[in-house]
matplotlib code that plots the C-alpha trace (Angstrom):
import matplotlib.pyplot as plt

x = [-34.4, -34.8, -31.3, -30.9, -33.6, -32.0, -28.6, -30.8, -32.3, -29.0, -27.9, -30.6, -30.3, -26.8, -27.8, -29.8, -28.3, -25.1, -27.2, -28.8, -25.1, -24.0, -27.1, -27.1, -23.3, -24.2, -27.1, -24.8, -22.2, -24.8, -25.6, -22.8, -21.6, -19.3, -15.6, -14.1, -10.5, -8.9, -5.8, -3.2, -3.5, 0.0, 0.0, -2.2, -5.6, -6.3, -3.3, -4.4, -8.0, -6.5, -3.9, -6.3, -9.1, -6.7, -6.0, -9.8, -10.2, -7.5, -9.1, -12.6, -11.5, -9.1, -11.8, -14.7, -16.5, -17.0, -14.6, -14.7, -11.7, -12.7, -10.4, -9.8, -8.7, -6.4, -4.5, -6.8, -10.2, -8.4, -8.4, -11.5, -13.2, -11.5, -12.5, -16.5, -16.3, -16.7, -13.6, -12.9, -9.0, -6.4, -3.1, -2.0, 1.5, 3.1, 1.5, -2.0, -1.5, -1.0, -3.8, -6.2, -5.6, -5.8, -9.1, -10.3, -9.3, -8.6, -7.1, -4.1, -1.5, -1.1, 1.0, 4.1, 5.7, 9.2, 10.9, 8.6, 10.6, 13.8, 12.0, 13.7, 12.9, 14.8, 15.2, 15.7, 16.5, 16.0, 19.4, 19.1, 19.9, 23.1, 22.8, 24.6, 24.2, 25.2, 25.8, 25.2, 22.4, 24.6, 27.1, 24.1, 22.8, 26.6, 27.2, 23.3, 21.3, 17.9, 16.0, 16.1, 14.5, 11.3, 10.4, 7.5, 6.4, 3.4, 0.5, 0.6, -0.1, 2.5, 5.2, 7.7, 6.5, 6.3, 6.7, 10.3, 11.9, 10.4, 11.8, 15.3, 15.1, 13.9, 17.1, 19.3, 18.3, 16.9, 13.7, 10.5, 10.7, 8.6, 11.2, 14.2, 12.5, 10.9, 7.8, 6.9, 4.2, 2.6, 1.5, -0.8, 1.6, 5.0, 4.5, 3.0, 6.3, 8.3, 6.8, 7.0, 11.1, 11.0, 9.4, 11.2, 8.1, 9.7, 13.2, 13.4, 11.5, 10.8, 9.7, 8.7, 12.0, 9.7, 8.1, 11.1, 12.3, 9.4, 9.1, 13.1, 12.7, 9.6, 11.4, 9.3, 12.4, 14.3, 17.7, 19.2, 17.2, 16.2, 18.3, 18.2, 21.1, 20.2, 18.5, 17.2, 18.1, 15.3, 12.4, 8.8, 6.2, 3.1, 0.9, -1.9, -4.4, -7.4, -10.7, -11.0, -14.9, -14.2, -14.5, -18.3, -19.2, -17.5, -17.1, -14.8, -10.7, -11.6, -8.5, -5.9, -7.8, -7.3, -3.5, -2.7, -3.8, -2.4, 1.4, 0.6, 0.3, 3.2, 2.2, 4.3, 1.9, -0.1, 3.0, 4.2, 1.1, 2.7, 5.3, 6.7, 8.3, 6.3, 4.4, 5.5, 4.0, 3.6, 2.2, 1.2, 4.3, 6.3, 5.3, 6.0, 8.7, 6.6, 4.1, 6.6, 8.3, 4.8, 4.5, 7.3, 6.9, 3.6, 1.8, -0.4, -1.6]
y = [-38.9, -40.6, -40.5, -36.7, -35.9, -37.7, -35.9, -32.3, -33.2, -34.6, -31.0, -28.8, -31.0, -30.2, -26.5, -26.1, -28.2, -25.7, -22.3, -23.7, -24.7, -21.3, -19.6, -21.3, -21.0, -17.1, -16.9, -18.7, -15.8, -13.6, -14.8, -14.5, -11.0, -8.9, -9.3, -5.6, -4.3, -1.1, 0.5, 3.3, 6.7, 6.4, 8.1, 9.6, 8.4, 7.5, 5.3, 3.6, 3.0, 1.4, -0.8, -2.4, -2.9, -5.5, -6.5, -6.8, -9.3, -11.3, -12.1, -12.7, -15.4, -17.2, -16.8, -17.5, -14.3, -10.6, -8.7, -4.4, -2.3, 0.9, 4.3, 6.2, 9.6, 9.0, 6.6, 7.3, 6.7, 3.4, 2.4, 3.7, 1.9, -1.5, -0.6, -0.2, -3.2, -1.4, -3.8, -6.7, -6.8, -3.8, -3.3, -1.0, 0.6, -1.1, 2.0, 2.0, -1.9, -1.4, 1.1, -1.0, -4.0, -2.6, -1.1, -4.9, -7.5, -10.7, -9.3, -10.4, -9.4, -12.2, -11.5, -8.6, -7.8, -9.5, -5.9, -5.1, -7.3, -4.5, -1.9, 2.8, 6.2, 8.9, 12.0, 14.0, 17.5, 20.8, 20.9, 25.0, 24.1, 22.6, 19.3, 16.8, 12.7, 11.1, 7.8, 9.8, 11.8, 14.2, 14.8, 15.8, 18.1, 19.7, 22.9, 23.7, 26.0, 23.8, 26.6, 28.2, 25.3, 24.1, 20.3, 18.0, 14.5, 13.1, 11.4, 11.9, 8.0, 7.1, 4.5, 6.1, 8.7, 10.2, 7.4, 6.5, 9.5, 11.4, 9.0, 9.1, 13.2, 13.2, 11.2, 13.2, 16.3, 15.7, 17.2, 17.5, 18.3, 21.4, 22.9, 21.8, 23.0, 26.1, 25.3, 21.3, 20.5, 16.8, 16.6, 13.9, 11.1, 10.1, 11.2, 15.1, 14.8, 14.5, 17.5, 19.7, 19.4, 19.3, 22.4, 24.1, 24.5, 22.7, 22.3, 18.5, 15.9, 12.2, 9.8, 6.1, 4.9, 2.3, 5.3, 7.5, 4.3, 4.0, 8.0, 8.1, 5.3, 7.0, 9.9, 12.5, 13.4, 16.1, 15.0, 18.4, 19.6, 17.4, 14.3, 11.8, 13.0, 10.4, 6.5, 5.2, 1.9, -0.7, -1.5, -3.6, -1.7, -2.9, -5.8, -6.9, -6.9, -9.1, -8.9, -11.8, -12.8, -13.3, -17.3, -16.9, -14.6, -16.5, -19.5, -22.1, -21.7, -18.5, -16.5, -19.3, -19.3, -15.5, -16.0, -18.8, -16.2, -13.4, -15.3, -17.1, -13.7, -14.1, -12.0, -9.2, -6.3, -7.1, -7.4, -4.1, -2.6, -2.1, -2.3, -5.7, -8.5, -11.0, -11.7, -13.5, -14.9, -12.2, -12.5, -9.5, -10.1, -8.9, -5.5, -5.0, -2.9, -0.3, -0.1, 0.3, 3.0, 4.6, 4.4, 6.1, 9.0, 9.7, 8.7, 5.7, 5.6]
z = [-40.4, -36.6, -36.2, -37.1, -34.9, -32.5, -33.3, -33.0, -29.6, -28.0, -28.9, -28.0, -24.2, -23.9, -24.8, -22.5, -19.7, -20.6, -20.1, -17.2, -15.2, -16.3, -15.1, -11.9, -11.3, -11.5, -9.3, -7.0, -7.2, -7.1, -3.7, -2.5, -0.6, -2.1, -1.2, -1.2, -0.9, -0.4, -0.6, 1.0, -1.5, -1.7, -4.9, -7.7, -7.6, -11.1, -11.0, -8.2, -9.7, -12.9, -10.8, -8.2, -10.9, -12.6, -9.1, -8.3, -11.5, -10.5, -7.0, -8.3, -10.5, -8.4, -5.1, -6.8, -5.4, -6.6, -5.7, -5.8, -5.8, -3.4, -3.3, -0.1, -0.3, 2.8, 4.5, 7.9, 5.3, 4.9, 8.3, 9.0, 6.2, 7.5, 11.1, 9.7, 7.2, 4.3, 3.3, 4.2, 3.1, 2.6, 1.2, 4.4, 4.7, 8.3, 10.1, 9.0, 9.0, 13.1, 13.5, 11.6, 13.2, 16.6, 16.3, 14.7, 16.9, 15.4, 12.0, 10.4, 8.4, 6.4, 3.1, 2.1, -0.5, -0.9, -0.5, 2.8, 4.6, 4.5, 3.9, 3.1, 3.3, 1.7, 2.3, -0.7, -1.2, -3.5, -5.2, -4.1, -0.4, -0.8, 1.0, -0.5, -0.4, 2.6, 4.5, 8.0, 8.8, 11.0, 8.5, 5.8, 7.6, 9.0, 8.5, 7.2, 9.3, 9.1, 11.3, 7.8, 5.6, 4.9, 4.7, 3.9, 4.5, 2.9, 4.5, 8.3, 8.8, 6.5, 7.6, 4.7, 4.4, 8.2, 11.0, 10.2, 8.9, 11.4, 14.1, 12.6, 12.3, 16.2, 17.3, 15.0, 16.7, 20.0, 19.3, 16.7, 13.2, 13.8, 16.3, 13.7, 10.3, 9.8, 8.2, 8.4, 5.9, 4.4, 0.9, 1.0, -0.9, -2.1, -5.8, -4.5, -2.1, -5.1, -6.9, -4.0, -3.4, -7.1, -7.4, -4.4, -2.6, 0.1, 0.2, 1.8, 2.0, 3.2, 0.3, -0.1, -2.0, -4.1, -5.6, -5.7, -8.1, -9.9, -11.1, -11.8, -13.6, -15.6, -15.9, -13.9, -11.8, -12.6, -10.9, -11.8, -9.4, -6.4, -5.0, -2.7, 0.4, 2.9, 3.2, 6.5, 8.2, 6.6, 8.1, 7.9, 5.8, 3.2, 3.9, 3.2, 6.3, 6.6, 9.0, 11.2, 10.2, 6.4, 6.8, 8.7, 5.6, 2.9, 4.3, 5.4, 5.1, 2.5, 5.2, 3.7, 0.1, -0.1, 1.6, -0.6, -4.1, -3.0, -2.9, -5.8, -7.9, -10.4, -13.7, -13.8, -14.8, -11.5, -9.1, -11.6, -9.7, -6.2, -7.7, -5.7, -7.4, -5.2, -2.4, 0.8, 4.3, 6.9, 10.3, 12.6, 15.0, 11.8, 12.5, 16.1, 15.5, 13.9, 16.6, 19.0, 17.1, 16.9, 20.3, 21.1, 18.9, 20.6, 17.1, 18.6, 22.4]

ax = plt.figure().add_subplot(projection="3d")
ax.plot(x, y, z, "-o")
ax.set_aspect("equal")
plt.show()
């Protein structure tokens, strides 16, 4: 009878030496601030909420800190929400990426997705104006009378969506879109830019060829009645940007802890999030050639 006391008590310790580890190891967690993340609206919101929940899961386990998945409604809320550390890390586009950092001294890019590193545009086209696929700019636009079409890019602080097509369409012709289109327009995100040329709303466009991919792929383009007709030279674009404070609020080496997780992301439904098929280093030098672009468009000071 001793000994199965004895047995019972032993237990009952461990019990409640067990509840006690957990319910200090969440007090301590508690404690802790919340690490928060945002992302680009590069396309439909809802998606984005169910792909950088997962994502938010992911980082709270592997950093040992809450993490919160925040929507923007724009790619300058995104900024601005980084600049007034409402987040501490975003998944920028190379633009937003440069904005954000300049108005945050000290931040770093400091991961990309394996296919940022060579980066496209296309430019893709109602089937109605006759423009057909080609390896030159020039020759896709020959013989087309563009002061009679209409043509859309999405967010206005997109890097695929408006920096570098627009900079290609400038050299082309020698002057802004709005004095070579008739009505220039931005929908708000790759997927809406699809939609519109789809639609014939606008008859050209400038898309995000990671999403053009994706949605063929899914089958919400009609290619019967919009196609890609030109790709531009590649380019640095999505990163993930990081305030420079995060180790003082989180403590010690968490910068290279968050790094380190982020290119140590293998399962495939996460990385099918971005969609990327991994992440790699990135630095903030990586990106000078979109800031200078920017700057030469007149797009940052």
């Amino acid at each position: 009878m001793k000994k199965q006391f004895t047995t019972w008590a032993t237990a009952f310790c461990l019990l409640i030496t067990g509840l006690t580890t957990v319910h200090a190891e969440t007090q301590s967690n508690e404690n802790k601030p919340t690490f928060v993340f945002t992302a680009i609206p590069d396309a439909d919101e809802s998606r984005l909420q169910q792909r950088f929940n997962k994502v938010a899961v992911y980082l709270s386990k592997k950093l040992d800190v809450n993490v919160k998945y925040i929507p923007v409604k724009s790619y300058a809320a995104a900024v601005t929400a980084f600049r007034n550390d409402q987040v501490q890390l975003a998944w920028f586009g190379g633009l937003s990426g440069v904005r954000a950092r300049t108005l945050v001294p000290g931040s770093e890019a400091i991961a990309q997705g394996f296919e940022d590193q060579s980066f496209k545009s296309y430019i893709i086209a109602h089937h109605s104006t006759g423009l057909k696929p080609n390896a030159d700019l020039s020759d896709a636009f020959k013989a087309f009378n563009t002061q009679d079409m209409t043509f859309t890019f999405g967010s206005k602080g997109s890097t695929s969506g408006r920096l570098m097509p627009e900079f290609y369409l400038r050299e082309e012709f020698k002057a802004a879109p709005n004095d070579v289109f008739s009505r220039v327009g931005f929908s708000g995100d790759h997927s809406r830019t699809i939609s519109q040329v789809q639609s014939g709303a606008y008859q050209v466009g400038a898309v995000n060829f990671k999403v053009w991919e994706k949605e063929l792929a899914e089958g919400k383009v009609d290619t019967h009645k919009v196609s890609v007709i030109w790709t531009t030279p590649t380019y640095p674009d999505y990163q993930w940007t990081i305030r420079n404070d995060v180790d003082q609020r989180f403590g010690s080496e968490f910068k290279n802890l968050v790094r380190k997780t982020l290119l140590e992301m293998n399962d495939p439904d996460l990385l099918a999030s971005f969609p990327r098929q991994s992440f790699i280093p990135a630095s903030n030098a990586d990106y000078a050639p979109i800031e200078n672009t920017a700057r030469a468009i007149g797009l940052i000071d």
